[in-house]
Every structure is written in C-alpha cells, then in structure tokens.
One Martini backbone bead per residue (centre of mass of N, CA, C, O) as a GRO file, in nm:
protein
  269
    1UNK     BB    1  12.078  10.417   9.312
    2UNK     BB    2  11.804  10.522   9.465
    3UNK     BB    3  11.478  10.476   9.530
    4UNK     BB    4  11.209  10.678   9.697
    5UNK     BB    5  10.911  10.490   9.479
    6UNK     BB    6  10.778  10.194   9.520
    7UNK     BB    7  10.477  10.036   9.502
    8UNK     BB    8  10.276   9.759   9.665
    9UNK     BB    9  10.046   9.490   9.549
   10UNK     BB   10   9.743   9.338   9.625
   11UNK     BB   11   9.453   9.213   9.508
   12UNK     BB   12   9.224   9.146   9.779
   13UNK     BB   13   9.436   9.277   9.982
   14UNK     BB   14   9.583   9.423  10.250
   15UNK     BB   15   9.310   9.640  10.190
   16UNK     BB   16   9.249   9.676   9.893
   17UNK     BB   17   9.143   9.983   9.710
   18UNK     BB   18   9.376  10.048   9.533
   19UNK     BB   19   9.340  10.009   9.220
   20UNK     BB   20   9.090  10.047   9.012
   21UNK     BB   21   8.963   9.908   8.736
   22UNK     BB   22   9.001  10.166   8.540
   23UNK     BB   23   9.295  10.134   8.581
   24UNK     BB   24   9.425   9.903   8.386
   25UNK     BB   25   9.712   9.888   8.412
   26UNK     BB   26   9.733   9.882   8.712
   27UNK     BB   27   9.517   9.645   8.782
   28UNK     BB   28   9.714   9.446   8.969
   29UNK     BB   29   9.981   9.293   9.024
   30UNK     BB   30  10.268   9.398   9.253
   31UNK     BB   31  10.630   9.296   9.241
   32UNK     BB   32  10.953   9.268   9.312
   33UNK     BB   33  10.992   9.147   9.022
   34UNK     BB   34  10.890   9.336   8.878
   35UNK     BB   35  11.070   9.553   8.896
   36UNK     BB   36  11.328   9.346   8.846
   37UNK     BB   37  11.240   9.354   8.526
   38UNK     BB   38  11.299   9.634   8.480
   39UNK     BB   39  11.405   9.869   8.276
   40UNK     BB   40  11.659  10.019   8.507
   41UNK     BB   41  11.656   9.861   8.762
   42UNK     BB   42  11.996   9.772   8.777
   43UNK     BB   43  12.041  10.077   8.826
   44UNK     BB   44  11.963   9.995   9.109
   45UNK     BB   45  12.023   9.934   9.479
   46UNK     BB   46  11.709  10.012   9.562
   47UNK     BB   47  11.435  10.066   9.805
   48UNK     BB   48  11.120  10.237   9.876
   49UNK     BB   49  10.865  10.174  10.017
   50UNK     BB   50  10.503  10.261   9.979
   51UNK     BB   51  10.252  10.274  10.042
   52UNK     BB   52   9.857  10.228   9.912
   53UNK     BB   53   9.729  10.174  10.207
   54UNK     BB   54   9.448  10.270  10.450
   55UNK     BB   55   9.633  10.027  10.600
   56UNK     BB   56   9.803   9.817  10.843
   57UNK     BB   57   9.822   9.564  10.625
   58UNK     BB   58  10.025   9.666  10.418
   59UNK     BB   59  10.224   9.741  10.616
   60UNK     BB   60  10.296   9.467  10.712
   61UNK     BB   61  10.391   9.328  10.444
   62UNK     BB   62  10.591   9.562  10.348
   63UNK     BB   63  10.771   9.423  10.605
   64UNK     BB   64  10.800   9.143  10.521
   65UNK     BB   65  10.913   9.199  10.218
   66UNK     BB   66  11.158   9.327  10.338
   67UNK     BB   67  11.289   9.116  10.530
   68UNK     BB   68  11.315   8.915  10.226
   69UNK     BB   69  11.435   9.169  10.045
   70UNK     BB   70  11.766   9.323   9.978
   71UNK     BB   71  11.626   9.576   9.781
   72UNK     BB   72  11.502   9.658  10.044
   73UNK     BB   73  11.562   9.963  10.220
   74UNK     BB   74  11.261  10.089  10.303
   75UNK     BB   75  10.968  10.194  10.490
   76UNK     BB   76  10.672  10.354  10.434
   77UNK     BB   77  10.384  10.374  10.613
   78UNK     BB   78  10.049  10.330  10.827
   79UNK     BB   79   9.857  10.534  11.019
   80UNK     BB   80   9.599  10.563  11.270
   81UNK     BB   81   9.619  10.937  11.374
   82UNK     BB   82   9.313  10.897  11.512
   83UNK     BB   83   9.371  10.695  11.707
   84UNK     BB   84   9.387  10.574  12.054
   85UNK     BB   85   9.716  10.413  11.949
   86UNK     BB   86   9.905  10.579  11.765
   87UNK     BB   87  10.144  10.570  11.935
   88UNK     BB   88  10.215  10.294  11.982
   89UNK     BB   89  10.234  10.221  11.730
   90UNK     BB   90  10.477  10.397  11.642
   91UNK     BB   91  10.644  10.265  11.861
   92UNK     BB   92  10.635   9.966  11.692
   93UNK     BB   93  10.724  10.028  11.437
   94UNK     BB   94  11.008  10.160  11.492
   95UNK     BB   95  11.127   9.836  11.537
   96UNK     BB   96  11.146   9.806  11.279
   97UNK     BB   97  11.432   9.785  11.103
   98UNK     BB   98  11.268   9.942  10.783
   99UNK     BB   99  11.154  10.155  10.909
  100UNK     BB  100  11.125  10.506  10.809
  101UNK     BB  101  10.810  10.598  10.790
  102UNK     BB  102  10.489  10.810  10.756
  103UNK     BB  103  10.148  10.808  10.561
  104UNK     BB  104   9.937  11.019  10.527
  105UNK     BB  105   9.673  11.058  10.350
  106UNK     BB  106   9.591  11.418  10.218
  107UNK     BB  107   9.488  11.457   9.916
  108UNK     BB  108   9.158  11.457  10.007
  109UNK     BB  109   9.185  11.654  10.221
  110UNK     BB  110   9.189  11.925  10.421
  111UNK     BB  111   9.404  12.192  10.387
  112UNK     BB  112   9.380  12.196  10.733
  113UNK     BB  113   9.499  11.916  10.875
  114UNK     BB  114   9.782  12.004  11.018
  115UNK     BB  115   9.664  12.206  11.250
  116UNK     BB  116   9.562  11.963  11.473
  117UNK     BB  117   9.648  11.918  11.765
  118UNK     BB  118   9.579  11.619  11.857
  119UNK     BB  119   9.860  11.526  11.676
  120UNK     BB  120  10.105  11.658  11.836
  121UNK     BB  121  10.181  11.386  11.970
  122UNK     BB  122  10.275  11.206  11.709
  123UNK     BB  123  10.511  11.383  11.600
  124UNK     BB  124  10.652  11.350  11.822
  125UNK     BB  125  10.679  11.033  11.817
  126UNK     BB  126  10.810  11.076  11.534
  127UNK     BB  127  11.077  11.214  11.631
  128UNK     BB  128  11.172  11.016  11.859
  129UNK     BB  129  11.179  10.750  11.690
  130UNK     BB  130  11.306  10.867  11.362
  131UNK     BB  131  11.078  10.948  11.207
  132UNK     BB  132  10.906  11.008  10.903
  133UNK     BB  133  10.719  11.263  10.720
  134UNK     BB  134  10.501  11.208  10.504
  135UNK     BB  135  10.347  11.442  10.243
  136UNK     BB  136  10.055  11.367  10.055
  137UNK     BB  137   9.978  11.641   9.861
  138UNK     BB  138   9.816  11.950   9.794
  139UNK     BB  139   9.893  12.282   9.703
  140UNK     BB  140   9.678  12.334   9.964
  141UNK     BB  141   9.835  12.184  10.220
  142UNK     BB  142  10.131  12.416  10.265
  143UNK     BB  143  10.034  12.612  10.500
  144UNK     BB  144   9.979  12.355  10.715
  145UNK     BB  145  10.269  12.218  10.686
  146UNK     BB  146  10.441  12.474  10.750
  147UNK     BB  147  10.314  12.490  11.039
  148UNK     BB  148  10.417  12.205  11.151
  149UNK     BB  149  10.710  12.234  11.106
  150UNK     BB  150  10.726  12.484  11.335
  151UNK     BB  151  10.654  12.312  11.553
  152UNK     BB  152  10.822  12.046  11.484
  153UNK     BB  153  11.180  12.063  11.454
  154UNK     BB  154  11.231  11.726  11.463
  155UNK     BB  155  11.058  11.658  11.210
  156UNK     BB  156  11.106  11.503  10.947
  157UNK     BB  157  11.012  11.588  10.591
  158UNK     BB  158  10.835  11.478  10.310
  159UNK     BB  159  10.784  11.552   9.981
  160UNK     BB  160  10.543  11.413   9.764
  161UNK     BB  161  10.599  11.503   9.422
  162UNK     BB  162  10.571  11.801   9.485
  163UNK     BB  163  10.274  11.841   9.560
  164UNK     BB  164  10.120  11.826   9.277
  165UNK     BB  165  10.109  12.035   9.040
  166UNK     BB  166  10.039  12.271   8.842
  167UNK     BB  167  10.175  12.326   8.561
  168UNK     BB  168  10.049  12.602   8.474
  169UNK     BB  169  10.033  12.694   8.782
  170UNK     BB  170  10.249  12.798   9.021
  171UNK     BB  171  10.329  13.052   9.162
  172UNK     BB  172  10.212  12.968   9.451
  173UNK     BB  173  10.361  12.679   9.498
  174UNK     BB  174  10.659  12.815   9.492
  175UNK     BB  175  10.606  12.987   9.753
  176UNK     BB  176  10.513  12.708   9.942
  177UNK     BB  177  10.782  12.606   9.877
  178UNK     BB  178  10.984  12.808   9.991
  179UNK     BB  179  10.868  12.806  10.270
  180UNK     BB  180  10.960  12.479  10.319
  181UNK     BB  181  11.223  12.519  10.262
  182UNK     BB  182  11.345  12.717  10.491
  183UNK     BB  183  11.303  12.429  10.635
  184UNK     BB  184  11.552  12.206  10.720
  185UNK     BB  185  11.322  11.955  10.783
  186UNK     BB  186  11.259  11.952  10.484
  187UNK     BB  187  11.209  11.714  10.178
  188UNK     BB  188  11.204  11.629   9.823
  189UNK     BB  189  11.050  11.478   9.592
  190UNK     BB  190  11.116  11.324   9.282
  191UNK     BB  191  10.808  11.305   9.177
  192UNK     BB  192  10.507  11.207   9.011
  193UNK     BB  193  10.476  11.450   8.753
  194UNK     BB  194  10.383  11.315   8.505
  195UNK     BB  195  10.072  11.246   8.602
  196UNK     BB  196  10.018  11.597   8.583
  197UNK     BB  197   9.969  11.583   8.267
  198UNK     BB  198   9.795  11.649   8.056
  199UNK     BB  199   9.711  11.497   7.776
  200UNK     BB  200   9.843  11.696   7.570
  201UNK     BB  201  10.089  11.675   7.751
  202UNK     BB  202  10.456  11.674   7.764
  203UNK     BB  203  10.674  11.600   7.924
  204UNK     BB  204  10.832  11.874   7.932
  205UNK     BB  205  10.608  12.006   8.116
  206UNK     BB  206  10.790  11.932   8.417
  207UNK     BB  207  11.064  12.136   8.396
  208UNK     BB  208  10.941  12.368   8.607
  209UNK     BB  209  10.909  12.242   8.855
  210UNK     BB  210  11.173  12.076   8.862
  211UNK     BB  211  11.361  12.343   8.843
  212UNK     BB  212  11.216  12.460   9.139
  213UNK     BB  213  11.299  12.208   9.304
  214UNK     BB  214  11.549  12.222   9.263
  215UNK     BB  215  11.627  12.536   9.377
  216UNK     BB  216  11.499  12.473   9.665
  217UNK     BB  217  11.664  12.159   9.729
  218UNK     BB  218  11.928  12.116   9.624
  219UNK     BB  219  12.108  11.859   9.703
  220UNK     BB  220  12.004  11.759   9.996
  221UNK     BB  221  11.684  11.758   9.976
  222UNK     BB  222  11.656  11.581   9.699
  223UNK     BB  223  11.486  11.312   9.545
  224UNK     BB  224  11.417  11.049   9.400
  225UNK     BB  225  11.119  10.902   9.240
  226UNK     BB  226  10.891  10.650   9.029
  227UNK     BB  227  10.622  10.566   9.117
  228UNK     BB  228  10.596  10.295   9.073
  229UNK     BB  229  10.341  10.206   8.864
  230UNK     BB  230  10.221  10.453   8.907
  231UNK     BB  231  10.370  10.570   8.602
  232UNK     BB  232  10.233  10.355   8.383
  233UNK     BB  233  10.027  10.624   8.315
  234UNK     BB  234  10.300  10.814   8.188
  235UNK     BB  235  10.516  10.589   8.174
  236UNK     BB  236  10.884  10.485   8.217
  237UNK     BB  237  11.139  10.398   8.393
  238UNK     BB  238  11.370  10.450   8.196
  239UNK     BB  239  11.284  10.730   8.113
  240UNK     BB  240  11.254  10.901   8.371
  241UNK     BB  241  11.580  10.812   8.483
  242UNK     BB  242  11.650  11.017   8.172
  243UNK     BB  243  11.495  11.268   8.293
  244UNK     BB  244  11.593  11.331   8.575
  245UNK     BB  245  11.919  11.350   8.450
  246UNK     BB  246  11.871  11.588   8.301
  247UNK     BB  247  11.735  11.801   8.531
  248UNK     BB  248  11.968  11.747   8.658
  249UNK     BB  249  12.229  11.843   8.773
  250UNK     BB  250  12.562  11.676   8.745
  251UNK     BB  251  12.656  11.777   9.069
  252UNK     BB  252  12.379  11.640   9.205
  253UNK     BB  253  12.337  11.349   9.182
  254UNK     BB  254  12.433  11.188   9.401
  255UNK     BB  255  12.248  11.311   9.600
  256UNK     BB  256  11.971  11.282   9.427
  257UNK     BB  257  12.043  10.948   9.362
  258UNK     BB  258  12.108  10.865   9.696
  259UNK     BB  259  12.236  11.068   9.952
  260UNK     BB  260  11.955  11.130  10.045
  261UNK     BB  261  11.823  10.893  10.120
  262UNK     BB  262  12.039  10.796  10.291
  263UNK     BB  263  11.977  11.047  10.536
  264UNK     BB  264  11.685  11.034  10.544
  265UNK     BB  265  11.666  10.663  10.603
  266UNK     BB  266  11.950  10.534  10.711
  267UNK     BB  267  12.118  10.467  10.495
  268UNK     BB  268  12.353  10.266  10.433
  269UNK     BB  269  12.654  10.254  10.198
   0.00000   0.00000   0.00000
C-alpha cells in the first residue's frame, strides 16, 4: 500500500502559514515520525509528500526530508507559476531524485485560472520534464482543468481529494469529473472526502462520491491517499484506509492502493 497524500509541516518554519491556530487538532508540528507512529502506518510502504504552503521553502525541506527518510517515495511540490523564473524552476527541481509533481493551491482562486494562456509554457515544461500536475481545486474549477488538459495531452493531472465536492448536491461534479476521466492523462486520489462533510453527516455520507471516482477512474486512474494529517480534523488513518477498502471493490485494491501510484508517480516496485 502507497499513501498517495501526506504533509508535513513545522510551524513558524518553512514559509509556514496555515494551519493557523484555529483548527487545533492540527496546529503543531508533524514530521515522518509522527506518521510512523500511526496505527495502520505499518501496513503501508511508502508515502509521497505533498506540500502544504504556497513558498518554495516548503519544498525545499520536503526534497531534504525526502532524501534521508526511506519511507518517502516521492515529493509533490510547489512552484510560483507566475514568476519570472517558473519555467527554469521546474526544470531544477525536476533534477531532484524524488521530485515527481507540482501543486499550485488554486482551491481558492478563481474557476477559469487554468485558462490563461501565459502558464502554457509552464505546463509544457512540466510535461517534457516527467512532472506531473497535482490539481488542488473545488468543483467550480473542473470545466477549465479540462480545457487545460485537452491542451496539453503529453502533461499527466492528478485531481485531489476528488475536486472537493459537495457532497449533498454531486450532479454537476459528476458531469465535469466525466469530462476529465474521458481523458486519459488525467488520474484522480480517493482522499480527503471526509473533511468535506458537514458536521453532522456520518463518514457514510461519502460513499455517493467515492463511488462516482470509482466508476469512472478504478481501476488504474485512481489511488488512495490519506491527507493525514488534516484527516484529523474528520476521522482517523487506520479508520480511513478501512473505510476506503471497503468503497473500493476488492479486484481493484492492488492498484488502487499500489499500483496506480507507482505508474503515476514512477515508484518502482
């Protein structure tokens, strides 16, 4: 089993800005121990890093971490995509061992940001480079992630979290993740749905979703991921990696819960 959404913070470090103190469950530091020491950690292989703060200093310590921890099998980073410099970035940090996508946040940022032609070279560097584009959005964003993809056919997407839907009102979401599952460079995590339910809605209420990513991602677009540690804001990691063993059917596991991220992410086996 690969974890496919991990992050790690250390607050007042790194560029950290959020968690702010608000969400206290998660308000401190987390680090590679803290995961290994996860029950249900042990039943897992590896993990890939995922950045969680929009500075380059993040990925930078996440690329140092990566580099002494055995555990981590590849990193997610970030770049600012509309620097001066972003395309020469992309091509430095691709020379990192264990570099192996880019995330730029654009969950709060407006629907058609993915339109603007100014980043298509940017997108094309990560394409020639083997990177891959992790795409941060909410379901508002998903008609111009589609327009980009459809541009860009050699650059591999990974959707997380599922788009964040809503989980009452699927109908449009399902439409516009359609349209991206018609496309075969595009690839979707089974991750961070539980945060997405209102507060008194039962882990339950996720299944309408999960079953939607199954269905038009399973089996080899779609792969788990933890979102630990903000997981701990809804539920807990050994809790998670037996709710989505059960939504998933078991002729899918190996690549759901493996194989899919080592062909996207090139872990070898």
């Amino acid at each position: 089993m690969i974890d496919t959404h991990v992050h790690l913070w250390r607050l007042g470090a790194d560029g950290h800005s959020w968690p702010t103190p608000d969400l206290t469950a998660i308000h401190r530091d987390f680090l590679m121990d803290d995961w290994c020491a996860l029950p249900g950690a042990a039943a897992v292989a590896g993990v890939v890093l995922v950045q969680s703060q929009p500075d380059a200093r993040d990925t930078e310590w996440l690329l140092e971490v990566a580099s002494r921890e055995p555990q981590v099998l590849a990193v997610t980073g970030w770049v600012d995509v509309d620097a001066p410099d972003a395309v020469a970035t992309v091509a430095r940090l691709a020379r990192a061992p264990k570099m192996r996508a880019l995330r730029p946040m654009v969950q709060d940022l407006a629907a058609g940001w993915y339109d603007d032609p100014a980043r298509d070279a940017l997108w094309d560097a990560m394409a020639r480079a083997g990177l891959v584009l992790e795409a941060l959005v909410r379901p508002r964003h998903l008609p111009s992630l589609a327009r980009l993809a459809a541009r860009h056919p050699a650059l591999t997407i990974v959707i997380d979290h599922g788009a964040k839907p809503v989980l009452g009102d699927l109908t449009a979401w399902q439409a516009d993740m359609a349209a991206l599952a018609a496309l075969p460079q595009v690839r979707c995590k089974l991750s961070g749905l539980l945060t997405e339910r209102g507060p008194a809605e039962p882990p339950a209420a996720i299944a309408p979703a999960a079953a939607a990513l199954v269905a038009l991602f399973a089996p080899d677009r779609l792969m788990w991921g933890s979102d630990w540690p903000v997981l701990a804001l809804a539920g807990d990691y050994a809790g998670w990696q037996a709710q989505a063993r059960a939504l998933v059917p078991a002729e899918h596991h190996a690549a759901v819960f493996d194989g899919t991220a080592r062909a996207t992410y090139g872990i070898a086996a």
